[in-house]
C-alpha positions in Angstrom: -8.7 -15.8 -9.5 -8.7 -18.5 -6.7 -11.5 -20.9 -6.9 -13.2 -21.0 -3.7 -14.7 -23.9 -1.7 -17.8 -22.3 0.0 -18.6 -23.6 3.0 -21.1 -22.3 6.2 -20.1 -23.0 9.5 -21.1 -23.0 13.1 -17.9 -24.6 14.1 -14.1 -24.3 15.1 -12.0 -22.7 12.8 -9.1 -25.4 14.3 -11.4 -28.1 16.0 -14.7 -28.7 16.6 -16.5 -26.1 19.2 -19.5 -28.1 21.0 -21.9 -25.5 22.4 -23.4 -26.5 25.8 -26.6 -25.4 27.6 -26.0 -23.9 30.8 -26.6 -26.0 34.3 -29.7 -26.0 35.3 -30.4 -23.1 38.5 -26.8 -21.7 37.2 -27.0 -18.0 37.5 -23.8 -16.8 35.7 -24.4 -16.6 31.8 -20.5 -15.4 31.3 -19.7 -17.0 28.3 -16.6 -19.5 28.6 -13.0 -18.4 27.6 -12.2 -20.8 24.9 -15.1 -19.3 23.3 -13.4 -16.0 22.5 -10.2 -17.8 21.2 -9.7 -16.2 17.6 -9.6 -19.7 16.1 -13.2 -20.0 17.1 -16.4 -18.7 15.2 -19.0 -18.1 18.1 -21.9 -17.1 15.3 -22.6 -17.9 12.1 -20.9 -16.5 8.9 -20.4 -17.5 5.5 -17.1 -19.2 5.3 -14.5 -20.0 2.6 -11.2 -21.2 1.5 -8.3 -20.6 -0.9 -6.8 -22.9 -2.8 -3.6 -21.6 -0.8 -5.4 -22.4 2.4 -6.2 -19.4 3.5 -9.8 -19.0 5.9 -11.7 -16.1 4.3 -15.0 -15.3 7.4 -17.8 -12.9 6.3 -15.8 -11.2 3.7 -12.5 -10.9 5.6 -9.2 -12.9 5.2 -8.3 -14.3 8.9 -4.6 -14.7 8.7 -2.4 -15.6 11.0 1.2 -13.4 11.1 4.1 -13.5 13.1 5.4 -10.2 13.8 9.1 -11.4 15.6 7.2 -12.0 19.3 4.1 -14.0 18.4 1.8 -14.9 16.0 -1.2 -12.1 15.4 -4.4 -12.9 13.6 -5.1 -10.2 10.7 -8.8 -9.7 9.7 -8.1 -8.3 6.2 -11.1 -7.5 3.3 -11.0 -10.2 1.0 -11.3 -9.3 -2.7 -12.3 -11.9 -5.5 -12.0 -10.1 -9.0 -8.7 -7.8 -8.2 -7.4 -5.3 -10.6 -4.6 -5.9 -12.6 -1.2 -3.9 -11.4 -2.9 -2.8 -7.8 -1.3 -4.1 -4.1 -3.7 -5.3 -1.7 -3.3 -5.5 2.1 -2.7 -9.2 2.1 0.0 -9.3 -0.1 2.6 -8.8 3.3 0.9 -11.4 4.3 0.3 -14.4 3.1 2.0 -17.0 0.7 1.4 -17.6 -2.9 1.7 -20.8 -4.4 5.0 -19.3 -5.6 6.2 -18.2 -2.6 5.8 -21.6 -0.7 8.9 -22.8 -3.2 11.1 -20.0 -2.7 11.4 -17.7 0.7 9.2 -14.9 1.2 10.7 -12.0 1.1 12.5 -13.4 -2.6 8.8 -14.4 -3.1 7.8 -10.7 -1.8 10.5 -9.0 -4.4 9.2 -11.6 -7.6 5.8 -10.3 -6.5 6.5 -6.6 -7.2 8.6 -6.9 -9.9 5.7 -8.6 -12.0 3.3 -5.7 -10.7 5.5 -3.1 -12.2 6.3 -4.7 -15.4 2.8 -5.1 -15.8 1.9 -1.6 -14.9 4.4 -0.6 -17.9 3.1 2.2 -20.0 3.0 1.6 -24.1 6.4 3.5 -25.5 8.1 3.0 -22.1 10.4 0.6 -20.5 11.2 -1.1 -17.2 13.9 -2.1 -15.8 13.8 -3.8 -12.0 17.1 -2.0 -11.0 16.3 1.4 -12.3 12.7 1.5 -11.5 13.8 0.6 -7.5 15.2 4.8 -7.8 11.4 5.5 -7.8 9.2 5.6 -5.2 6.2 7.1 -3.5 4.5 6.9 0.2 3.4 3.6 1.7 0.2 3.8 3.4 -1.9 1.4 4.7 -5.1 1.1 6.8 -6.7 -2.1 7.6 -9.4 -2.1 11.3 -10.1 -5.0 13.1 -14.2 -5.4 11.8 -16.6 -5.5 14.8 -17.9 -9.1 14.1 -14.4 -10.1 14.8 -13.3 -8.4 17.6 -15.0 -10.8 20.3 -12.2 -13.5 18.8 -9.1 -11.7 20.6 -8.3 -12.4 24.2 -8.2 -9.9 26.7 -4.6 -9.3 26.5 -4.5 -9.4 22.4 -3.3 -6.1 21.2 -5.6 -5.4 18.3 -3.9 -4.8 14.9 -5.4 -2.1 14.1 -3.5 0.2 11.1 -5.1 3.8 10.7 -4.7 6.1 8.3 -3.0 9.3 7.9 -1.4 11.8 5.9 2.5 11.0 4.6 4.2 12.6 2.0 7.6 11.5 0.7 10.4 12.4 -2.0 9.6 10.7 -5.8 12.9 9.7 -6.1 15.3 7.9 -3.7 18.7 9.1 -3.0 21.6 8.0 -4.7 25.5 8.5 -4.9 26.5 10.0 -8.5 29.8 8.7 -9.0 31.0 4.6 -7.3 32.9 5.1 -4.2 31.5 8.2 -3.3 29.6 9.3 -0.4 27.8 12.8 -1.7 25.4 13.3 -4.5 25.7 16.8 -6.2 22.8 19.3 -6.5 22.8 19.3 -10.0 21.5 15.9 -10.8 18.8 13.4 -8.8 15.7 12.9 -10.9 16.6 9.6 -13.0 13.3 8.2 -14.5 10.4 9.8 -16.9 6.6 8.4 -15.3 6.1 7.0 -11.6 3.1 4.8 -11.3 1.3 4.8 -7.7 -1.3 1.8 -6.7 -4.3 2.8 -4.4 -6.6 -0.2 -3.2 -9.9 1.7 -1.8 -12.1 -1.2 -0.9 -15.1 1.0 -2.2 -17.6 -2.3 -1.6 -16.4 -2.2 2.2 -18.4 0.6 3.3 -20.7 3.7 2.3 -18.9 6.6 2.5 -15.3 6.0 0.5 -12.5 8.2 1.8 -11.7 11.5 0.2 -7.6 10.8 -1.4 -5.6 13.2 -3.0 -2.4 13.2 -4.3 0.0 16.2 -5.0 3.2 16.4 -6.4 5.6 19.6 -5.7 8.8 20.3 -7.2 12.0 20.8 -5.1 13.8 23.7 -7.1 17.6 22.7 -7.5 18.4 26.0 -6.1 16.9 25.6 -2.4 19.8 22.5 -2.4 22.9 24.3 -3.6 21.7 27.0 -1.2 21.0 24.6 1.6 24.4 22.3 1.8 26.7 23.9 -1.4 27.2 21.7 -4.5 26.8 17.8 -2.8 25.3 16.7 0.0 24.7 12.7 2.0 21.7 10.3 2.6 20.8 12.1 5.7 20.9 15.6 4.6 18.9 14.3 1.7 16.3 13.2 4.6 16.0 15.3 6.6 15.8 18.2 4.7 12.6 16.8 3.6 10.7 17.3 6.9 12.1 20.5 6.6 10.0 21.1 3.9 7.0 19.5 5.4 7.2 21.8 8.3 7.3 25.0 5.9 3.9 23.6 4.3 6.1 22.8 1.0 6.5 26.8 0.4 9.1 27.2 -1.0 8.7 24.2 -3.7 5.8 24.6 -6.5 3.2 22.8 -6.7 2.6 21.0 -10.1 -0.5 19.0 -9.8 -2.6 17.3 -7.8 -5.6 14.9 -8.2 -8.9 13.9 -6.0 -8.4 9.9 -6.0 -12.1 8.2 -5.6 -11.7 4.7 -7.0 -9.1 1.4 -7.0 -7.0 1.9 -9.7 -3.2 2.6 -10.5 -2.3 5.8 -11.2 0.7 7.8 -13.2 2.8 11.1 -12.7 4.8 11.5 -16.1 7.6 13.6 -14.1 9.3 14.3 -18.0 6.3 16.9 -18.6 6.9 18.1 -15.0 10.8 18.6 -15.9 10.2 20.8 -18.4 8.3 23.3 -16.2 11.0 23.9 -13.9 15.1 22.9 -12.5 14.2 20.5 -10.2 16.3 17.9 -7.9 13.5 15.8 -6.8 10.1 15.5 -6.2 7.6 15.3 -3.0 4.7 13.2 -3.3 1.8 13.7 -0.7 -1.3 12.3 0.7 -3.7 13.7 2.1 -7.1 12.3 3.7 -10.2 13.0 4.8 -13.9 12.3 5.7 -12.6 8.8 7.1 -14.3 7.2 9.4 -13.2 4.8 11.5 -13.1 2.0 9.5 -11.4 2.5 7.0 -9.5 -0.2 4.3 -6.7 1.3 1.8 -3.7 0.6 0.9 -1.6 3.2 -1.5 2.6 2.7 -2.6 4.7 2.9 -5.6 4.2 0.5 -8.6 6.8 1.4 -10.9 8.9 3.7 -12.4 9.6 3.9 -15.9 11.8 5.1 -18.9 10.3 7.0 -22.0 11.5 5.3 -25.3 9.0 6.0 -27.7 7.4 9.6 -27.5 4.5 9.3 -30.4 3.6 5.7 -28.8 3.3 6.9 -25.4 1.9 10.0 -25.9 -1.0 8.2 -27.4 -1.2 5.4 -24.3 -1.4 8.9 -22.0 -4.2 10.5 -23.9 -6.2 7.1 -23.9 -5.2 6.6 -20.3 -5.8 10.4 -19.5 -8.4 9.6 -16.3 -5.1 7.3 -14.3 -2.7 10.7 -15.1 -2.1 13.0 -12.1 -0.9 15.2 -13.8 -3.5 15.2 -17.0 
């Protein structure tokens, strides 16, 4: 946890900002330019910073990115007591104490690595090569909050991220044998559970997002009959929004969870295996009764190999409320 050094301001963010009355007999009350500047506070909010620096306004980080063509500010919610193994919004964006000795996106790579060791089930293992096979959809939604919108120029494009529905295979494609370009039909699925962190920023406002998460299988059947016994990266692809468009018919659908709190969550894909011959797996998400501002952030954390059934079939019935498929 960062200790924070509290602080309220009336004042610049980078300077000092010296309100002035307006001329006496002066008719036009439009408020001066420099005023909207985003590294200016025109009221009065509670203000704080990181040890790492960073400016944390009313409950928001204000960070400053560059995205390649300029620098953007980010107004991202700020949360003190995080829980252990979930991503936040910030992480993209700002700079550990870590990561100011090394580059970032080493720093970025050291970051989720630790995440997913430490989201390792009892009576499973991690490994950061074979746990990079796994993955799940990246969403994130982060709105500009109203108190800060009077800080962007005119010509500021707000960076505003909104959710939506995305839905992507469980496990990323992969040649079979070295030197070859095709993967056959009779093999994909390479790792036992799949761990998935959702940041909901329930404190942030009333009405919390409805989230659910389903997982269908993809029989091994529809690929031998789609492209023969192997098939490349972009087959592999593509053939995925294929599926989308067809509403997922013809895969089966093996569970699926209402998600209503911050938390990380687990698919144990070796009790899935065992109900059908599947190549791979599509993970969805699907929202709704979001309004418009909404905070969330949900992607993979982890992916992990059984080595101990009677020790991890204990961890799952403790941990039976994270299981999607319980």
């Amino acid at each position: 946890m960062n200790r924070i050094c509290k602080k309220t301001v009336l004042a610049a963010l980078s300077g000092i900002m010296i309100l002035s009355l307006p001329a006496c007999g002066k008719k036009d009350n439009t408020v001066d330019e420099t005023l909207i500047d985003p590294d200016y506070i025109v009221q009065e909010y509670e203000t704080t910073t990181t040890d790492e620096g960073y400016t944390i306004i009313n409950g928001f980080y204000r960070i400053k990115s560059n995205n390649g063509d300029k620098d953007t500010i980010l107004y991202i919610p700020y949360i003190e007591n995080k829980q252990q193994g979930v991503s936040y919004l910030e992480e993209l964006h700002i700079k550990s104490s870590t990561e100011r000795r090394i580059d970032l996106e080493a720093g970025q790579k050291l970051a989720r690595m630790v995440l997913e060791a430490g989201n390792t089930p009892d009576g499973a293992l991690y490994n950061k090569q074979t746990s990079s096979d796994y993955g799940a959809p990246y969403v994130e939604a982060s709105i500009v909050p109203d108190f800060a919108l009077p800080y962007y120029n005119s010509n500021d494009t707000i960076p505003n991220w909104y959710l939506s529905d995305s839905a992507g295979y469980a496990f990323t494609y992969r040649v079979e044998k070295t030197g070859d370009v095709k993967s056959t039909s009779d093999t994909m699925v390479s790792l036992d559970i799949g761990a998935i962190s959702v940041a909901m920023y329930e404190d942030f406002y009333d009405d919390i997002p409805k989230m659910n998460i389903s997982v269908y299988g993809v029989p091994k059947t529809l690929f031998k009959k789609k492209f023969g016994k192997t098939f490349g990266s972009k087959e592999f692809l593509k053939y995925k929004d294929t599926l989308k468009k067809n509403d997922y018919k013809d895969c089966d659908l093996l569970c699926s969870k209402d998600i209503t709190a911050t938390g990380v969550y687990y698919v144990d894909y070796a009790e899935l295996n065992k109900k059908g011959d599947y190549i791979n797996y599509i993970m969805e998400y699907k929202f709704s009764d979001a309004g418009e501002k909404v905070y969330l952030k949900a992607c993979a954390a982890g992916g992990y190999k059984i080595n101990n059934e009677k020790v991890y079939s204990e961890w799952k019935k403790a941990h039976a409320e994270q299981m999607i498929n319980n």
